[in-house]
C-alpha positions in Angstrom: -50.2 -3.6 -13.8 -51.4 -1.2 -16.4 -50.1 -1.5 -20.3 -48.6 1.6 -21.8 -49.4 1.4 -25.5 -46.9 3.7 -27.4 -48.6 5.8 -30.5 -45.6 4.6 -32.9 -46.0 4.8 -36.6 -46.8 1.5 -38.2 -43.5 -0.4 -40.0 -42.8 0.9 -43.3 -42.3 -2.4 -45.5 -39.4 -1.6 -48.5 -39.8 -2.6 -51.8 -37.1 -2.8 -54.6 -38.1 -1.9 -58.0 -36.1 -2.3 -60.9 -37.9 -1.3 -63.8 -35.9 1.0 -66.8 -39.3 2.6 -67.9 -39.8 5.6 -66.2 -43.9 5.8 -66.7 -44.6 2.6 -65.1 -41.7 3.3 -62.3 -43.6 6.6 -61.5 -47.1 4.5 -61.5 -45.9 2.1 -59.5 -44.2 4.5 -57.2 -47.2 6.6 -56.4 -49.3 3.5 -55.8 -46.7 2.1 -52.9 -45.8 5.0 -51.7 -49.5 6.2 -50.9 -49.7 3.3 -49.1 -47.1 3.9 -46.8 -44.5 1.8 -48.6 -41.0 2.7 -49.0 -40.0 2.4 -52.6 -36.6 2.4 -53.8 -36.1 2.5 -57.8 -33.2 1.4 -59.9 -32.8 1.2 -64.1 -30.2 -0.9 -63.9 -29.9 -5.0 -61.7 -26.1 -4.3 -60.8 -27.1 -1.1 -58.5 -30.1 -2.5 -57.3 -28.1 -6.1 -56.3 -25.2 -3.7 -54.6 -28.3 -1.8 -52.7 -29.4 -5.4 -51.8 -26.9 -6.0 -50.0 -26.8 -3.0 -48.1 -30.4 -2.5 -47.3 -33.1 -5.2 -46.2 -36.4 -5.1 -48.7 -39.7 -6.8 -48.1 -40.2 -7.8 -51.6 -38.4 -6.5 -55.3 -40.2 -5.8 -58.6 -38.4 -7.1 -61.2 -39.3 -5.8 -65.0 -38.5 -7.9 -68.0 -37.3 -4.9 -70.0 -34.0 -4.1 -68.5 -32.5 -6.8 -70.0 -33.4 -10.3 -70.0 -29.7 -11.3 -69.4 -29.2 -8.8 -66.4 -32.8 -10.1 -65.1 -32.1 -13.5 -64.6 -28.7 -12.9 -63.4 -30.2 -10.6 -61.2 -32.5 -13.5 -59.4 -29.7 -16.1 -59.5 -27.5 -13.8 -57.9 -29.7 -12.1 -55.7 -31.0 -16.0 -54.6 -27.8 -16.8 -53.3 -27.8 -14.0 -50.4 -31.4 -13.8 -50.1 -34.8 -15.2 -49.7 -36.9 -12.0 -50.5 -39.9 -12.6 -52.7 -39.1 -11.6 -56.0 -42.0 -10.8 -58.2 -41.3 -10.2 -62.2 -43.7 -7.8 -63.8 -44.1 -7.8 -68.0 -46.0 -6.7 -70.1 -45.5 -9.8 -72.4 -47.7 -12.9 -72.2 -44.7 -15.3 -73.6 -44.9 -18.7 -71.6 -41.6 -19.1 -72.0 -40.3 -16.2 -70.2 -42.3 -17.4 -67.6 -41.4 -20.9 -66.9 -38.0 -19.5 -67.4 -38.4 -17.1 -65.0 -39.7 -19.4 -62.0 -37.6 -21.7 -62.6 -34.3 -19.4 -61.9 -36.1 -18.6 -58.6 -38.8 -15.9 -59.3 -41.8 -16.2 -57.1 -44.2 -14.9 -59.1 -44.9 -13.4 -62.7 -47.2 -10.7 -63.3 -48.0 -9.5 -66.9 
């Protein structure tokens, strides 16, 4: 028996950013997305929960700037339907916002 190996490309893995500063969005983008990730950008957490729902991601990228009430909403929420990583960036070094931030079900905090 001889084994066909088909030349298919490689699984694209999706990330969800939402991020309301357009610099570090564009940054961010470039870096994924030269990498072969697919990389789907919202400003806002309501869009990017309803696009949640429709479309399965590999991991979202959560910025502390959109709103700190939407945010942590946004990982309740989004903990309820789903068990995607969630990984919050900032570019604040408060403690609090950390802790605060694991403990409503982000899996890790960059800054």
């Amino acid at each position: 028996m001889t084994a066909v190996i088909l030349n298919t490309p490689a699984m694209k893995y999706r990330i969800l950013m939402i991020e309301d500063n357009t610099n570090l969005c564009d940054q961010i983008t470039e870096y994924f997305t030269q990498r072969q990730y697919d990389v789907a950008v919202f400003g806002d957490c309501e869009n990017a929960l309803r696009m949640n729902m429709l479309t399965k991601y590999d991991c979202v990228l959560l910025g502390t700037t959109v709103s700190r009430i939407n945010s942590v909403s946004f990982i309740q929420q989004l903990r309820q339907r789903s068990n995607v990583p969630v990984v919050v960036i900032s570019a604040r070094r408060d403690e609090y916002e950390k802790i605060h931030a694991l403990q409503m079900g982000a899996d890790d905090y960059l800054f």
